[in-house]
C-alpha positions in Angstrom: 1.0 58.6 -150.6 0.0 55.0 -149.2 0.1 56.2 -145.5 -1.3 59.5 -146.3 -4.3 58.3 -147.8 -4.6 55.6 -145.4 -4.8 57.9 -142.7 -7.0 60.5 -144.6 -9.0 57.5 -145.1 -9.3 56.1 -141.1 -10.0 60.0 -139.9 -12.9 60.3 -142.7 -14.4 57.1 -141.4 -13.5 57.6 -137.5 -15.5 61.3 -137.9 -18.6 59.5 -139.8 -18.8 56.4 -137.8 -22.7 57.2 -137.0 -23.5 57.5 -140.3 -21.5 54.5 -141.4 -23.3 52.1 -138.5 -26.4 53.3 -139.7 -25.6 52.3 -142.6 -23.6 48.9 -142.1 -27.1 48.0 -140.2 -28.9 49.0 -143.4 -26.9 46.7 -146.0 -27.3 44.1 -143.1 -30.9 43.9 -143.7 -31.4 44.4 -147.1 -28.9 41.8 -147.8 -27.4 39.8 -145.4 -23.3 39.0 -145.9 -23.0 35.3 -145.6 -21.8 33.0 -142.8 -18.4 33.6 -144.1 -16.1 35.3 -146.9 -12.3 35.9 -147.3 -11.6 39.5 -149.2 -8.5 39.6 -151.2 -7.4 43.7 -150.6 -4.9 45.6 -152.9 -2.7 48.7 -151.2 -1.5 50.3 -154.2 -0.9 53.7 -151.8 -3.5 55.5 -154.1 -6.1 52.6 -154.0 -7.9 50.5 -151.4 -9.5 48.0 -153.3 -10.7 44.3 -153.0 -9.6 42.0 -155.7 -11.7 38.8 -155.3 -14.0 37.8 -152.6 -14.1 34.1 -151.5 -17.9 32.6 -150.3 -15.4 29.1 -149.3 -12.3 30.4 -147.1 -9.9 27.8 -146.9 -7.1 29.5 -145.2 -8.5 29.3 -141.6 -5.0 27.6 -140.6 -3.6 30.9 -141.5 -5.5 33.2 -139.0 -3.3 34.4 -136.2 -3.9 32.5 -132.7 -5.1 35.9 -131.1 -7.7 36.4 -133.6 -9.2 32.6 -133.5 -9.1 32.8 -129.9 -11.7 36.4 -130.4 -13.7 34.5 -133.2 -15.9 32.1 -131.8 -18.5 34.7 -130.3 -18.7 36.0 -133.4 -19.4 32.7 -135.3 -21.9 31.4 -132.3 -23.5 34.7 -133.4 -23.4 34.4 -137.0 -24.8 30.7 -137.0 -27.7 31.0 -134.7 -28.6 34.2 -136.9 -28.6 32.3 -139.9 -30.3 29.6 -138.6 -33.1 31.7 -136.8 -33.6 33.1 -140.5 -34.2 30.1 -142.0 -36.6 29.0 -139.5 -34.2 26.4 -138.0 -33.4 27.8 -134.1 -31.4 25.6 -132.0 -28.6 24.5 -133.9 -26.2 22.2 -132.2 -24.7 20.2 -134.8 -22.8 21.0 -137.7 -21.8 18.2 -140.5 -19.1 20.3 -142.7 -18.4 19.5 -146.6 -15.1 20.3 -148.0 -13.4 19.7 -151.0 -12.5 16.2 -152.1 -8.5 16.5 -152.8 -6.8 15.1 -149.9 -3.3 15.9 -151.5 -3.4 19.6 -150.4 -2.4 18.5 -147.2 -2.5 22.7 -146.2 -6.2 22.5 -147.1 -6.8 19.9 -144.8 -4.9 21.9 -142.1 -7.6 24.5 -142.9 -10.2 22.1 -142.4 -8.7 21.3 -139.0 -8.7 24.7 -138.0 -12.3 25.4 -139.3 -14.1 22.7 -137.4 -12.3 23.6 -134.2 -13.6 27.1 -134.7 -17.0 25.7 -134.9 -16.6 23.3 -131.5 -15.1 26.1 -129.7 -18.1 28.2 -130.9 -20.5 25.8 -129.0 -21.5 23.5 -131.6 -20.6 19.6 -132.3 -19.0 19.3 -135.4 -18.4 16.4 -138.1 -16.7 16.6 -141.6 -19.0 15.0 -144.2 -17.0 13.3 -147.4 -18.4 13.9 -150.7 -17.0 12.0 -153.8 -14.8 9.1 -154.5 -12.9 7.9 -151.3 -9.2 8.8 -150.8 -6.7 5.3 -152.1 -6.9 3.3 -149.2 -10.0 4.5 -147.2 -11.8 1.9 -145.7 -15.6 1.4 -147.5 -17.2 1.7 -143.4 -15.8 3.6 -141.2 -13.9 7.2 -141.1 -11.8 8.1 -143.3 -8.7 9.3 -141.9 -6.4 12.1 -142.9 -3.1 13.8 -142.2 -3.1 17.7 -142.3 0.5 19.3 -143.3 1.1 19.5 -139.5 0.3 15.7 -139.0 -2.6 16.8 -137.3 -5.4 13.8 -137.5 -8.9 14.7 -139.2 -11.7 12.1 -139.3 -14.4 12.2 -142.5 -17.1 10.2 -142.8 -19.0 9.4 -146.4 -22.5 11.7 -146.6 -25.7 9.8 -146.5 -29.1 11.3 -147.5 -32.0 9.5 -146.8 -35.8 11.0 -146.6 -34.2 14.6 -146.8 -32.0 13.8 -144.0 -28.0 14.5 -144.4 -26.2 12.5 -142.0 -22.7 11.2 -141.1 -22.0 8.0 -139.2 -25.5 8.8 -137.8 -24.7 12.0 -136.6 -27.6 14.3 -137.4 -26.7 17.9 -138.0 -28.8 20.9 -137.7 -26.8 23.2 -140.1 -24.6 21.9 -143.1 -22.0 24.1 -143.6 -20.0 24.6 -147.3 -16.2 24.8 -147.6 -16.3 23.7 -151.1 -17.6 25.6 -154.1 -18.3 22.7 -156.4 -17.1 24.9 -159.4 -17.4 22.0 -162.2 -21.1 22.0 -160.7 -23.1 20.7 -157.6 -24.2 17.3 -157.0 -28.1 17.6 -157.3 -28.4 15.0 -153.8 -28.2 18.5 -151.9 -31.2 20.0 -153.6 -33.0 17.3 -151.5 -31.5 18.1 -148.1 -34.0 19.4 -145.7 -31.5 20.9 -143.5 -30.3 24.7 -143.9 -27.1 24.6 -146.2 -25.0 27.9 -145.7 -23.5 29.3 -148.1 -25.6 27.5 -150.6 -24.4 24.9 -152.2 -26.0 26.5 -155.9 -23.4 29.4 -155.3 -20.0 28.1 -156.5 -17.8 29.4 -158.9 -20.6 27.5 -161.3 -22.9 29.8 -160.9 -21.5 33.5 -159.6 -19.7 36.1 -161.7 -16.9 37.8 -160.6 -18.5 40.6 -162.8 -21.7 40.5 -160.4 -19.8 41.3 -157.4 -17.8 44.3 -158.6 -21.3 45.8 -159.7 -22.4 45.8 -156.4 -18.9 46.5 -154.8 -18.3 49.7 -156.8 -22.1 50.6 -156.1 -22.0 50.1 -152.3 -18.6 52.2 -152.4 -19.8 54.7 -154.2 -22.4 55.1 -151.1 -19.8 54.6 -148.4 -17.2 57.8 -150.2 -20.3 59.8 -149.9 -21.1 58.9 -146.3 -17.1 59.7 -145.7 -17.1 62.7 -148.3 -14.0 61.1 -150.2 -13.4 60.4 -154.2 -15.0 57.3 -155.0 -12.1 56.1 -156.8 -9.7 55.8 -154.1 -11.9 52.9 -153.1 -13.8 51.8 -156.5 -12.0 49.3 -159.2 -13.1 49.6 -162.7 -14.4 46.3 -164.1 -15.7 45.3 -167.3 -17.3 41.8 -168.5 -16.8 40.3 -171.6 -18.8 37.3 -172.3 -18.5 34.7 -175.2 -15.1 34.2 -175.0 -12.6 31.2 -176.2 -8.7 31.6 -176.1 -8.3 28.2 -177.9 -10.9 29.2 -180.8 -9.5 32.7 -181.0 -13.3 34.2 -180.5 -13.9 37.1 -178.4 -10.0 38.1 -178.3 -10.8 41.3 -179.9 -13.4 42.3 -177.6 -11.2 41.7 -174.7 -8.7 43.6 -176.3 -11.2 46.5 -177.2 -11.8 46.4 -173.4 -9.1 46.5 -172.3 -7.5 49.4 -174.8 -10.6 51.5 -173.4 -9.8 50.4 -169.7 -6.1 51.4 -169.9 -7.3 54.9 -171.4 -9.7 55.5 -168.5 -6.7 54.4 -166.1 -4.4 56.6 -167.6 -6.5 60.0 -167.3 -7.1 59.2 -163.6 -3.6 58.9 -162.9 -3.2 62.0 -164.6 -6.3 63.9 -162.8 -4.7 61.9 -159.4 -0.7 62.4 -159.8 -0.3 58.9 -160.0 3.5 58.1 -161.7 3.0 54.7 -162.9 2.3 52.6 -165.8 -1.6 51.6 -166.1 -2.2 47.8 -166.5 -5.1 45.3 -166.1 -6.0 41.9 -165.9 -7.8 39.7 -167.7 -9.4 37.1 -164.9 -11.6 33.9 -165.3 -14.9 35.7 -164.7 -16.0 31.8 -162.5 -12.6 31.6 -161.1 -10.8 30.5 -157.7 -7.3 29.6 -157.0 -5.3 32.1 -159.0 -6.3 30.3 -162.0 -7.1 31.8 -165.4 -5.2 35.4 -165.1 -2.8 37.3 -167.6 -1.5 41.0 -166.8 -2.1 43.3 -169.9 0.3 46.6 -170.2 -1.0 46.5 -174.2 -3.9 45.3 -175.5 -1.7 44.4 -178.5 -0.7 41.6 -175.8 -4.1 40.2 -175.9 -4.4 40.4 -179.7 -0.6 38.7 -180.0 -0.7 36.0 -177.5 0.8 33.2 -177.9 -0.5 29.5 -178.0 0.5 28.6 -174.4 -0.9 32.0 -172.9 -4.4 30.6 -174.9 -4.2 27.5 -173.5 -3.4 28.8 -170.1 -6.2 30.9 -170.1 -8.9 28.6 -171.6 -9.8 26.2 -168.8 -10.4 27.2 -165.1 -10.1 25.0 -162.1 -11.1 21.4 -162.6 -10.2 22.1 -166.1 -13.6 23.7 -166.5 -13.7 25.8 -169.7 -13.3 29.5 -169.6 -16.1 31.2 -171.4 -16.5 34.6 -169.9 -13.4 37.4 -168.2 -13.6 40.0 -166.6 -11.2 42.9 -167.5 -10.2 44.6 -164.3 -8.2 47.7 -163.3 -4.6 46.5 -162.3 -3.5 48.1 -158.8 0.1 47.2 -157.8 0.3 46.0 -154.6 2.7 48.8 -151.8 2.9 46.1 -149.3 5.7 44.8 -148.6 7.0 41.8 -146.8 10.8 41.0 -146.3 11.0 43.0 -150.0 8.5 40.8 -151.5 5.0 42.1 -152.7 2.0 41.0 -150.4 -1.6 41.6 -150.1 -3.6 41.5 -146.9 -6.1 39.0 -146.8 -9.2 39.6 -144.5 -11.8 37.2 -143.2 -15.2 38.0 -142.0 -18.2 35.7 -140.7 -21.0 38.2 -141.9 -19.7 41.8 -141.6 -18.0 41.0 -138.7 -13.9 40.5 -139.1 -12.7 37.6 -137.5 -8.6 37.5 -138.5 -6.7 37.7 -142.1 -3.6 37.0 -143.1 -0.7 38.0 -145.4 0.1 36.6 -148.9 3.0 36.9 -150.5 5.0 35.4 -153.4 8.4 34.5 -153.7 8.2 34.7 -157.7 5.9 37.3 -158.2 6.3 41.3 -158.5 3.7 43.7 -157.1 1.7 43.9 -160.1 1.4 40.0 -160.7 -1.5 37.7 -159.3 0.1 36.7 -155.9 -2.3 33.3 -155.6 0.1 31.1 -157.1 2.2 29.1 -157.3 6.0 30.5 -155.3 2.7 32.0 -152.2 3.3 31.8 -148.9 1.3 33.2 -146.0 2.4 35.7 -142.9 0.8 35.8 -140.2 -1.6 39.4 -139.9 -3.6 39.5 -136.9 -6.3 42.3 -135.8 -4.1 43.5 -133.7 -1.3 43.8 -136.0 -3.0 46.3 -138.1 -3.3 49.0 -135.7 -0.7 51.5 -136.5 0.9 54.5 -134.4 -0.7 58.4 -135.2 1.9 60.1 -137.6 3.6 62.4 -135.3 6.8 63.7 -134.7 5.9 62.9 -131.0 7.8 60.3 -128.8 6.5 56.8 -129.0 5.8 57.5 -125.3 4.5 59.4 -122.6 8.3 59.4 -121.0 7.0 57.4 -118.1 7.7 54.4 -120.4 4.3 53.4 -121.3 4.0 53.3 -124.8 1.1 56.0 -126.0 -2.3 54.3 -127.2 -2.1 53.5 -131.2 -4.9 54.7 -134.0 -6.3 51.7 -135.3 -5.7 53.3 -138.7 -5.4 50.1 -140.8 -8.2 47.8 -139.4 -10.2 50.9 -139.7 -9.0 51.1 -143.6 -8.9 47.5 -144.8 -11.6 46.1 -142.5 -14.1 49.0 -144.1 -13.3 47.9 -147.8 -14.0 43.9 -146.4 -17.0 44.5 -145.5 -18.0 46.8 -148.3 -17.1 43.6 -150.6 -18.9 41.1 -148.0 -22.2 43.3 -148.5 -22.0 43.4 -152.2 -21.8 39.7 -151.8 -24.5 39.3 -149.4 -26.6 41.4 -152.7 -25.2 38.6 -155.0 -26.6 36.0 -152.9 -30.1 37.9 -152.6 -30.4 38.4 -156.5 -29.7 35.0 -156.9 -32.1 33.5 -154.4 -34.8 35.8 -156.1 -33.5 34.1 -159.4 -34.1 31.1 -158.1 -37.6 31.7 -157.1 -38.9 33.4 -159.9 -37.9 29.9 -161.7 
């Protein structure tokens, strides 16, 4: 079933590719992607579906060497788009903001990677500190950091003065994000003249994971149609439910209710699709990030029976931030498989353009757990890796030897359902900058 429908899937989109640039070009303008996004993907053989889409990467160490060597074109592109946009051509220096915890020392590989990516794009490019400074760091001067790799990285602490962001009087044109300030943003950048990208009003403190499946499952819907498939291959089902506290026991019920009528729904599709397997669905954080704030629900009776350390673990967020609003969301068990352990592809893009991805897997976690925690580990998944041989009962060659050219079935597949989820978040990002002004 998983390669059949890939394939189905790649064929549909290979014979429709007109249509489908026309209308890539058409969600383009309407609502721009942002500068970048990772897409969490789910192969459950019947499904293609994104999981959770990223505005902050932070796993640039993870993109295959091939790939990073392709990418900075693509962000040279990307940034003088944006920048054009905003009325700010001729960008040549970029002051990047990540997050404050220097113990991730993998984060700060990411970092590494990140700001070569933007040098070997064309640009100059500084890390900016924000927050308190690390044990030790010098009050003047860079602070100096170790990556897991024992790579060095040099930050210096932000200065804004008359509108102007600046670091160790280096200038930039462009500041960009890598942090999503999800206990809130410091109010400083509100007074930055320069072009932020993604906004720095856009963390997890202000989207919804809610928001984005509305669009997602709206923008698929348009893209089956183009392709002539069932929606639901590609669609997820996702429900909100707001005024929610685990610890006060208030709004329990409703999450149960939703999640009763969820695991319904799932279970006449499966029937209508021939799908033998048990429904489930998870209950997320509905302003999460980093695997935090997640159950797996076979029962809603689970819900309405949970124990005091599943309420506390679902209560706060990252940076202990309280949790106050889930999403329930169809559960699709992950087919991939890496050395026997469940995986999911992981796919970035710098607007709709893919620029490399990666492979998570968990080495204490089962194909229909959350696989962004703790036991992860990351394989390496470039481009070029997901290309895939036709399904024939052909040789593998020509039988001169040379190996016969391959369908590029699975970048076709999973890079389609990326960008899908990279235009619905481009629409979040438009509805909340026309939020923003009607203020």
């Amino acid at each position: 079933m998983s390669d059949k429908l890939k394939r189905m899937l790649a064929s549909r989109i290979q014979k429709n590719r007109r249509a489908l640039w026309d209308w890539n070009l058409e969600q383009a303008r309407l609502a721009p992607p942002p500068f970048y996004c990772s897409i969490d993907l789910r192969d459950s053989g019947h499904k293609i579906v994104p999981v959770d889409s990223n505005l902050f990467p932070a796993g640039f160490n993870n993109i295959c060497p091939e790939d990073m060597r392709s990418a900075p074109p693509i962000i040279r592109a990307q940034l003088d788009t944006i920048a054009s946009r905003m009325g700010r051509p001729g960008v040549q220096k970029v002051v990047v903001i990540p997050e404050s915890h220097t113990s991730n020392r993998y984060y700060l590989e990411n970092l590494f990677y990140l700001c070569q990516l933007i040098t070997e794009a064309g640009f100059e490019c500084r890390i900016g500190w924000y927050g308190p400074l690390p044990e030790g760091a010098p009050g003047e001067g860079p602070i100096v950091l170790q990556t897991a790799t024992e790579k060095e990285l040099r930050a210096w602490p932000l200065r804004i003065e008359n509108g102007l962001l600046s670091v160790d009087q280096f200038v930039p044109d462009l500041v960009l994000l890598n942090n999503d300030f999800s206990g809130g943003y410091p109010k400083e950048l509100d007074l930055v003249t320069q072009p932020v990208v993604p906004s720095h009003t856009l963390g997890w403190h202000t989207r919804k994971k809610s928001e984005h499946f509305k669009y997602y499952n709206q923008l698929a819907g348009e893209f089956a149609k183009i392709i002539d498939v069932d929606p639901w291959h590609i669609q997820i089902d996702t429900e909100e439910v707001d005024h929610v506290n685990f610890n006060e026991d208030s709004g329990i019920d409703r999450a149960a209710n939703a999640a009763e009528a969820m695991l319904k729904r799932i279970e006449g599709n499966y029937a209508r699709h021939g799908v033998d397997h048990k429904p489930f669905v998870f209950v997320k954080n509905n302003a999460g990030t980093y695997g935090i704030g997640i159950m797996v629900v076979h029962s809603a009776e689970e819900l309405r029976t949970m124990n005091r350390r599943t309420k506390n673990k679902m209560s706060v967020g990252k940076n202990r931030m309280p949790i106050g609003s889930v999403v329930v969301q169809e559960g699709v068990p992950t087919a991939t498989l890496v050395d026997r352990l469940a995986a999911e592809p992981v796919i970035y893009l710098s607007g709709s353009e893919l620029i490399g991805g990666f492979l998570r897997t968990n080495t204490e976690r089962n194909a229909e757990e959350n696989l962004n925690s703790t036991g992860m580990v990351f394989r390496k998944l470039c481009m070029s890796d997901l290309r895939v041989p036709e399904d024939t009962d052909e040789p593998d060659d020509d039988g001169h030897g040379n190996k016969k050219k391959s369908e590029p079935t699975l970048e076709l597949v999973y890079g389609s359902i990326a960008r899908i989820s990279a235009f619905a978040t481009g629409r979040e990002l438009l509805q909340h900058a026309r939020t923003t002004q009607s203020k």
